[in-house]
C-alpha positions in Angstrom: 8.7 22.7 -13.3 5.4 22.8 -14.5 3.9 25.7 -16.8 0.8 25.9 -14.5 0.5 25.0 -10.9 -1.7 25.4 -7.8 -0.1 26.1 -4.7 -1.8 24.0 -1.7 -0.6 26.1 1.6 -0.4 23.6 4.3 -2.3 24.7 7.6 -1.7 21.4 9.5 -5.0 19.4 8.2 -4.2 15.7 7.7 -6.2 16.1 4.5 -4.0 18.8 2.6 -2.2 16.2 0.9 -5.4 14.3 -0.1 -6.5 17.7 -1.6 -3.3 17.3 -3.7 -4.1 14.1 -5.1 -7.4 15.3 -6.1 -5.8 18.1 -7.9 -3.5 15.9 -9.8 -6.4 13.4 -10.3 -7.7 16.3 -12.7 -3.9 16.4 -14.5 -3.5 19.5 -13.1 0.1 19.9 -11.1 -0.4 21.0 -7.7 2.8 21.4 -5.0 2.2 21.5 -1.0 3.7 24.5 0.5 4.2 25.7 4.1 1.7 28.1 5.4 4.2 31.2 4.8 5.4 30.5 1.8 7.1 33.4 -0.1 5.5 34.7 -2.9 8.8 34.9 -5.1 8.8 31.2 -4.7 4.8 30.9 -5.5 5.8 33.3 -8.9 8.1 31.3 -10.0 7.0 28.3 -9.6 4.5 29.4 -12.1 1.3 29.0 -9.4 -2.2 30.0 -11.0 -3.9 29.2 -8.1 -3.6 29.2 -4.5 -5.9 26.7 -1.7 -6.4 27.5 1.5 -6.5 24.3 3.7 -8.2 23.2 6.9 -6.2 22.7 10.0 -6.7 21.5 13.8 -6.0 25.5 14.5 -9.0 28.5 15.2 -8.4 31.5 13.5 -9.2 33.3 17.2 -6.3 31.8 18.6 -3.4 33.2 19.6 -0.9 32.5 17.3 -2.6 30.5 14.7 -0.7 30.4 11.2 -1.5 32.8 8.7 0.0 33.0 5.5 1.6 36.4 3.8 -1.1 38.8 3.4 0.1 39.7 0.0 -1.5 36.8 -1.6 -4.4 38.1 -1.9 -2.6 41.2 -4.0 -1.4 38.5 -6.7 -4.2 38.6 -8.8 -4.8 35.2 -9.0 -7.8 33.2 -7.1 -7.8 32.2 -4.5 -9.8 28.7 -2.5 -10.6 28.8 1.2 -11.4 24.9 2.6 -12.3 24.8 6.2 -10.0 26.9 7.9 -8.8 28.6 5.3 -12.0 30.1 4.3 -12.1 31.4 7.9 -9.3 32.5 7.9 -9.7 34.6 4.7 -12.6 36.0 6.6 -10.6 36.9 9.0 -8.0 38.4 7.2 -10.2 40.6 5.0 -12.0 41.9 7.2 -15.1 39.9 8.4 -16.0 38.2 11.4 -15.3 34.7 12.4 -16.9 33.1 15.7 -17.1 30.1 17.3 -20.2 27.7 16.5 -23.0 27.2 19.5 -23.6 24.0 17.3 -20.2 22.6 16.0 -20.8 20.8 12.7 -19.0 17.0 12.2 -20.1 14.5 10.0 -22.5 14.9 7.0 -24.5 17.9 6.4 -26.7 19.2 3.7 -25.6 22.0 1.3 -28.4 24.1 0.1 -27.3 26.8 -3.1 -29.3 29.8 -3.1 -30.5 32.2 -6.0 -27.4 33.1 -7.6 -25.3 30.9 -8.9 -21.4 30.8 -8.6 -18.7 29.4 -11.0 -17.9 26.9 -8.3 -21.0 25.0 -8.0 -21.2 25.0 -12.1 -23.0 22.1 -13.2 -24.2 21.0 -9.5 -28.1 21.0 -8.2 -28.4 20.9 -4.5 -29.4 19.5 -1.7 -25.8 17.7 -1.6 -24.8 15.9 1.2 -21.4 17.4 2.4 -18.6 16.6 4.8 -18.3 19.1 7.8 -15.5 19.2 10.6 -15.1 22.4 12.2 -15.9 24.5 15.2 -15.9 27.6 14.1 -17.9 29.9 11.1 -17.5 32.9 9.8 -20.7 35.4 10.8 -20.2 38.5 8.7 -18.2 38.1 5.7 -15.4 40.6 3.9 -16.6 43.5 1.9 -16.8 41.9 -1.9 -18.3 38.6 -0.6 -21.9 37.0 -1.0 -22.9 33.8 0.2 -23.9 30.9 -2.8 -24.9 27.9 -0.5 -25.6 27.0 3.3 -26.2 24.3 5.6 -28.5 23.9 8.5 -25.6 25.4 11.2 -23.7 27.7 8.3 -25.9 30.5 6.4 -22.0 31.1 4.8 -20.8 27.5 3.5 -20.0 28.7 0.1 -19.0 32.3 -0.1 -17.3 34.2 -3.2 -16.4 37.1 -4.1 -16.5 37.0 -7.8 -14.7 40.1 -8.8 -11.5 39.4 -6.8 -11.8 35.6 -7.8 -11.8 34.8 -4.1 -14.1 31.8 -3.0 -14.4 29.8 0.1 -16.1 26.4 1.8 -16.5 25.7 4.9 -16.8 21.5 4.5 -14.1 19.4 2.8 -15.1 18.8 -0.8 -11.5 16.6 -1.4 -13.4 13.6 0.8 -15.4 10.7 -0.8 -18.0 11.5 2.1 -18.8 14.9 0.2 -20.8 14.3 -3.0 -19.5 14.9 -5.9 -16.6 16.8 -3.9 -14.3 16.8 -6.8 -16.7 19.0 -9.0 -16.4 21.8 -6.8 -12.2 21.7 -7.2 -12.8 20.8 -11.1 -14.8 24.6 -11.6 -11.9 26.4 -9.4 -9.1 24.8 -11.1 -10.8 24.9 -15.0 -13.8 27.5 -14.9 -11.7 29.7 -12.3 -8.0 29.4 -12.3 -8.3 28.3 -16.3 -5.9 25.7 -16.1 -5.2 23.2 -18.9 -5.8 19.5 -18.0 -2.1 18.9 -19.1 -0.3 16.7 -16.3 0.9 13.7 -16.6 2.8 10.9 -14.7 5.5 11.3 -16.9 5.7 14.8 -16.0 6.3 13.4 -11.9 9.3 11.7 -13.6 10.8 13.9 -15.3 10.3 16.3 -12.3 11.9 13.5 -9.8 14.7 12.5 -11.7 15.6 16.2 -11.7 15.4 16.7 -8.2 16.9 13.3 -7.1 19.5 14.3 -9.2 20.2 17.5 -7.7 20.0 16.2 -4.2 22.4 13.5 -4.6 25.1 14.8 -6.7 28.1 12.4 -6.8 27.0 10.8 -3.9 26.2 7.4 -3.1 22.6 6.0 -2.7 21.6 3.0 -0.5 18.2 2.0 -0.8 16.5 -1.4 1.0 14.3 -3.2 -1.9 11.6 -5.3 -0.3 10.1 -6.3 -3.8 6.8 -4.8 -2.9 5.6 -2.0 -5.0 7.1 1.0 -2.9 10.1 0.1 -3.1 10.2 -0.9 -5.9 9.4 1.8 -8.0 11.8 3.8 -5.5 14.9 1.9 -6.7 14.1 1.5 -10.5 13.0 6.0 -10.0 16.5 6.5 -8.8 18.3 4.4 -10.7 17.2 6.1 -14.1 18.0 9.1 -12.1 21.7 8.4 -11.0 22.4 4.8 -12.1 25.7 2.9 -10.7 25.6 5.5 -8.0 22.6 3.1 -6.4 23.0 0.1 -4.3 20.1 -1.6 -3.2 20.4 -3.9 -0.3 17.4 -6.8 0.0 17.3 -7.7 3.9 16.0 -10.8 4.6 14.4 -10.7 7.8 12.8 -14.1 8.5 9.9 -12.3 8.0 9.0 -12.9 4.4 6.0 -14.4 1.9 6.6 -17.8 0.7 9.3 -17.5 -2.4 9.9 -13.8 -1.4 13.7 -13.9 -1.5 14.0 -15.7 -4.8 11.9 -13.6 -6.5 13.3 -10.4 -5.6 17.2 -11.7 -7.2 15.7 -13.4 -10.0 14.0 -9.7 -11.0 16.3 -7.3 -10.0 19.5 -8.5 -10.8 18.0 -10.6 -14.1 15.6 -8.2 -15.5 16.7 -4.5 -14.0 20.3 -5.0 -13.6 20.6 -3.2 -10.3 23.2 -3.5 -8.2 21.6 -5.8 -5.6 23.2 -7.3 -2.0 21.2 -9.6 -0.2 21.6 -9.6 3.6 20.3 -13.0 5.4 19.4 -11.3 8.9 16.6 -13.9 9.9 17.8 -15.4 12.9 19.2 -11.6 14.2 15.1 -10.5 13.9 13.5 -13.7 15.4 15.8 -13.6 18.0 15.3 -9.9 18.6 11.5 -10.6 18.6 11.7 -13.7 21.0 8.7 -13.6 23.3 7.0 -10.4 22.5 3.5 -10.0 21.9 3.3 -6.2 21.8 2.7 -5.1 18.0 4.0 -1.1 18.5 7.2 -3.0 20.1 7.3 -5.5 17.0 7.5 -2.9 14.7 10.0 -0.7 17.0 12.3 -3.8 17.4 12.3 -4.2 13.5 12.5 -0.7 12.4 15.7 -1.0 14.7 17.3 -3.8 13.7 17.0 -3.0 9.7 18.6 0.5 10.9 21.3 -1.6 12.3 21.8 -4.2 9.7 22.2 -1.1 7.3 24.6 0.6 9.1 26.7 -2.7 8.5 26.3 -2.7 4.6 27.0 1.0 4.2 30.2 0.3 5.7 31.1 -2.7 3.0 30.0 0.1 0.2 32.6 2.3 1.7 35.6 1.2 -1.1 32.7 2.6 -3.5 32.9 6.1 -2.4 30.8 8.3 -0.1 27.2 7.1 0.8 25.4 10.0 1.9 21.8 9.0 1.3 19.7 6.2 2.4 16.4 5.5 0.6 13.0 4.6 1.3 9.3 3.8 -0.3 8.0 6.2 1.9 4.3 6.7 1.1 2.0 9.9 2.4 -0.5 7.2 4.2 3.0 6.1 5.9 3.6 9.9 7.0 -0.3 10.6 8.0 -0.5 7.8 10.2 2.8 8.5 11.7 3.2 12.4 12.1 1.9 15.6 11.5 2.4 17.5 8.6 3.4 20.4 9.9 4.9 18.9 13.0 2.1 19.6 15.1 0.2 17.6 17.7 -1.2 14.8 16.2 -2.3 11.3 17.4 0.0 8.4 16.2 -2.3 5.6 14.8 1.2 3.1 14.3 5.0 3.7 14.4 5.9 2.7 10.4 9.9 1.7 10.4 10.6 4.1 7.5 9.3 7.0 8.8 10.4 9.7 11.0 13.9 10.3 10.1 17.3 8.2 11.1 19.6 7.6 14.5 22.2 9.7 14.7 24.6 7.1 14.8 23.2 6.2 11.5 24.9 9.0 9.5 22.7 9.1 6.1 20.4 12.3 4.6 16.7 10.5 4.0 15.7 10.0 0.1 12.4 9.3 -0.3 11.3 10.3 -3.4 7.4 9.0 -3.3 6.6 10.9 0.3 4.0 12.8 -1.8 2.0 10.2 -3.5 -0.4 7.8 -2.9 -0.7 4.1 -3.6 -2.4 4.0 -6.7 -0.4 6.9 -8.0 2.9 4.9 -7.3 1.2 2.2 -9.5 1.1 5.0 -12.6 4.3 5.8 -11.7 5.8 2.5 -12.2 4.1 1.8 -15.5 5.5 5.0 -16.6 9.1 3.4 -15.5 8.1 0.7 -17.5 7.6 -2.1 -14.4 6.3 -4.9 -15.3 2.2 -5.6 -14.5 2.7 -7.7 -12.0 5.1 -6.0 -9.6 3.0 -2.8 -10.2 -0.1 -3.9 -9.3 1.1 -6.6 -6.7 -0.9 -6.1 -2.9 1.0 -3.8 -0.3 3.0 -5.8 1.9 4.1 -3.8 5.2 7.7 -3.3 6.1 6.9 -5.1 9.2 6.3 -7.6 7.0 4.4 -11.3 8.9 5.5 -9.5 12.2 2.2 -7.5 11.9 -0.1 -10.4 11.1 1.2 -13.0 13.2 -1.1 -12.1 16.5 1.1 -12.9 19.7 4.6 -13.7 20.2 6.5 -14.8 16.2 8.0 -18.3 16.1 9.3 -20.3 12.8 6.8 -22.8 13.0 3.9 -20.0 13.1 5.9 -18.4 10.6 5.7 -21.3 8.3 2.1 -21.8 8.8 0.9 -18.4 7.9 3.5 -18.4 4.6 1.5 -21.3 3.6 -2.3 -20.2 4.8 -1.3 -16.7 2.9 0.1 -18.0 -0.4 -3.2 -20.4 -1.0 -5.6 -17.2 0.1 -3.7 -15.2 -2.9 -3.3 -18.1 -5.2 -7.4 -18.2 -5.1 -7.8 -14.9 -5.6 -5.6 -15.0 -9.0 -7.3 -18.1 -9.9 -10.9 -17.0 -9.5 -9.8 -13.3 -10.9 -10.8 -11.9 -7.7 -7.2 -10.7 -7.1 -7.0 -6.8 -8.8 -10.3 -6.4 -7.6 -9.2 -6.0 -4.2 -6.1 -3.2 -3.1 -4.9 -6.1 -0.3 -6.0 -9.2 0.8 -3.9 -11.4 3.1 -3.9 -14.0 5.8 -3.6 -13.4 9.5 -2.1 -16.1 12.4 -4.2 -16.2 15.2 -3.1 -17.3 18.7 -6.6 -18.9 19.3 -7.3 -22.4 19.8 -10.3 -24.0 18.6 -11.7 -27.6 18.6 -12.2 -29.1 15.3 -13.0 -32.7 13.5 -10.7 -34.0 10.9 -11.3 -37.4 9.6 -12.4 -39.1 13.0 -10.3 -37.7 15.1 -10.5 -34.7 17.3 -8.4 -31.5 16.8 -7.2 -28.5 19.0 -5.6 -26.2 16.7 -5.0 -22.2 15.5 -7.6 -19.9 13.8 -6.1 -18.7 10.5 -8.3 -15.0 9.3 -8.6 -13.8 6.1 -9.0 -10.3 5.3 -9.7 -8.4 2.0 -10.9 -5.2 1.3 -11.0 -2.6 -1.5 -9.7 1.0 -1.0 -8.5 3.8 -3.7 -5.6 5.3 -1.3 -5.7 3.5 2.2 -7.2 6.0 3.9 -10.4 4.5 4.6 -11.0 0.9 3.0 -14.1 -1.1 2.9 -14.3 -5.2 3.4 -14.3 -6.9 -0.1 -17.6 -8.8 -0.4 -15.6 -11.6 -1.9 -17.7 -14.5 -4.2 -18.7 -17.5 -1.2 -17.4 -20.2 -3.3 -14.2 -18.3 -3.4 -13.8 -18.2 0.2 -14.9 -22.1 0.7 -12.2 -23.3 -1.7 -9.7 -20.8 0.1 -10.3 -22.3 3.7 -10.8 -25.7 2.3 -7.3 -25.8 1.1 -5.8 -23.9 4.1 -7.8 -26.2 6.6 -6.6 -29.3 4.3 -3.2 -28.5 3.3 -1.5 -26.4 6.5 -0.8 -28.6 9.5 -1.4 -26.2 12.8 -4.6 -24.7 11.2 -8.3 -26.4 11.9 -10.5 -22.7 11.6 -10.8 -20.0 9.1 -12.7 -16.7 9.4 -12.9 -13.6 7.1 -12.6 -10.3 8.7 -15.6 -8.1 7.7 -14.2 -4.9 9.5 -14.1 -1.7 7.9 -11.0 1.5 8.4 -11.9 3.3 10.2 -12.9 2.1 13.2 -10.2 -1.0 12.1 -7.1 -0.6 10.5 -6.0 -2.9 7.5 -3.3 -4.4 9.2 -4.3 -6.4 12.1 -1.3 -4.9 14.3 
């Protein structure tokens, strides 16, 4: 356990964990925590600081969740974001009411006279991120106002003798500039942590708790060869070596090479403990004829829940497997579900996420639910993975499934293996490819007339689509070198029968996702 920590208490907001990530983006260790979190377990985990976060909730509401009111007797500050500075109005006695003009979207933060540890080193007008409904209208005894914004005379409030500070826009978002000063003056000028924390602290914490989850039991975990799960197996196995299997399914659903790589690394290099499971023709059977991509992923997420059920049952003369692990990422979780198990709008069904059948009886590992993508990159060079594999593109479990548009056949199969491996081998030739966090080829269903040689042709539409992103919740269309695209669709038109058309997809998430389906 760290020396120093900040407690995040989780009101429901699909940003608490991005809140997190900026914390530990300052090497300072921060932990999530439900909303009524005890305060033995905040003391000893050594907390310094406790945040407040936003949530979908209204502090007016009947039953809204409020954390122990003793945390504002610990003597330690305290950060109110969204929500959770209303609802430390609330709770200390001001007034919080509903907005006659609900602020979403950018605003502008004006600081007044005084100034306040928090905006240390800031000048305003700043352009902020806003999303709530409701202000607070006459704040606690103790508090002053710093900063507004043209709804909100109270958008930065503080009350410096108690250490108790609160904002009513998201400063963790890249929409708010310079956001992450405001959480680097609570967590240094405030809190006075140390900027100690390091990725080799994670380890050293997830070994330990891996360790003391699993026991003597047995751990199954499928290895894809993408980065997730990747750094899942080799995390685990420095954690409880020979008491990990690892299980490589291949679906039929692969990049071009995919399987070969996969033995040749982990079983040469690593030395894991690897079975390979050729399930190809189960899934394209399964998948015969449907178009529908939430069904595509529903069908594969169930048939790699089956095809496991069969290998834990050849692992049995090993001894008792309890545990089933996963590359789960948070952008997997926040797309999926809730964090608090709340109401929340599914954007896509991910196949490792939401828990197991019960005829499937295995406890969930997932030992990277709480990071991001680039932080599972510093993760595996802190395992000591080699460059390549770390920094490799995110591939979804899905796998071509999700990018074939339209009912998945070998032949189109083949065809986007082929239109997909020239896109990337491009990239790595014209040293585009780590400037980009995916880039990838898409089968399109669509029919176009083309001219090759002197002859007429009536083929498929092959899209490319890059873009750059720093965690995959919002990602931006690479503006990819011209000449780099030409010799990309010159070679795919030219060297993959089936394909006559290539496009690049210049569409931004949000309103797009990354994946096509």
């Amino acid at each position: 356990m760290a020396s120093q920590s900040i407690a995040i208490l989780d009101f429901g907001s699909q940003l608490t964990k991005v809140i997190a990530r900026r914390i530990r983006e300052c090497q300072v260790h921060s932990r999530i925590y439900p909303f009524d979190v005890s305060l033995e377990t905040l003391r000893a985990d050594g907390v310094v600081g406790i945040i407040l976060s936003g949530g979908p909730s209204s502090v007016k509401s009947a039953g809204s969740p409020r954390p122990d009111p003793a945390i504002f007797s610990m003597g330690i500050p305290v950060l109110g974001i969204c929500y959770g500075v209303q609802l430390m109005g609330e709770m200390l006695g001001g007034q919080v009411a509903s907005s006659k003009h609900r602020e979403y979207g950018h605003g502008t933060l004006s600081f007044r006279a005084h100034r306040s540890p928090l905006l240390h080193g800031l000048k305003s007008p700043l352009r902020v991120w806003n999303s709530h409904g409701d202000k607070v209208i006459r704040l606690p005894k103790g508090f002053k106002a710093v900063a507004s914004t043209e709804n909100s005379d109270n958008a930065v409030v503080e009350d410096a003798k108690r250490r108790f500070y609160g904002i009513q826009f998201h400063p963790e978002v890249a929409h708010s500039e310079r956001g992450i000063e405001y959480l680097r003056n609570f967590l240094f000028r405030i809190c006075r942590c140390k900027p100690n924390w390091v990725m080799d602290d994670y380890v050293a914490t997830a070994v330990k708790e891996i360790r003391d989850k699993v026991g003597k039991s047995h751990v199954i975990l499928g290895l894809s060869g993408g980065v997730d799960s990747s750094v899942a197996a080799v995390l685990i196995q420095k954690a409880i070596g020979k008491q990990l299997t690892c299980v490589f399914v291949d679906n039929g659903l692969l990049r071009l090479g995919e399987r070969a790589q996969v033995e040749k690394m982990f079983r040469g290099k690593f030395k894991l403990d690897l079975r390979v499971v050729d399930a190809s023709k189960i899934f394209l059977k399964k998948l015969k004829g449907v178009t529908d991509p939430e069904q595509k992923r529903k069908i594969i997420g169930r048939e790699f829940v089956q095809v496991f059920n069969r290998s834990v049952k050849t692992l049995a003369r090993k001894g008792k497997v309890e545990f089933l692990a996963q590359g789960t990422l948070y952008p997997d979780v926040i797309e999926s579900v809730s964090p608090t198990g709340g109401p929340a709008v599914t954007i896509k069904s991910h196949h490792n996420v939401g828990g197991l059948p019960k005829n499937m009886k295995l406890k969930l590992l997932e030992p990277l639910r709480e990071l991001f993508k680039d932080e599972v990159r510093a993760l595996g060079q802190a395992l000591g993975l080699p460059r390549e594999m770390v920094w490799r593109h995110p591939f979804p479990g899905p796998g071509l499934a999700v990018r074939i548009c339209g009912e998945i056949t070998p032949d189109r199969l083949d065809v986007l293996r082929r239109a997909d491996d020239i896109f990337i081998n491009e990239l790595r030739i014209s040293g585009n490819y780590d400037k980009v966090w995916q880039a990838f080829a898409v089968f399109l269903p669509v029919r176009s007339v083309g001219v090759m040689g002197d002859g007429r042709t009536y083929d498929n539409v092959c899209a490319l689509r890059a873009v750059t992103s720093s965690d995959a919740m919002t990602a931006d269309w690479a503006r990819l070198p011209y000449d780099v695209l030409q010799r990309a669709s010159t070679r795919i038109i030219n060297e993959v029968k089936g394909i006559n058309r290539v496009v690049y997809d210049i569409s931004s998430k949000p309103p797009a996702t990354i994946e096509w389906e």
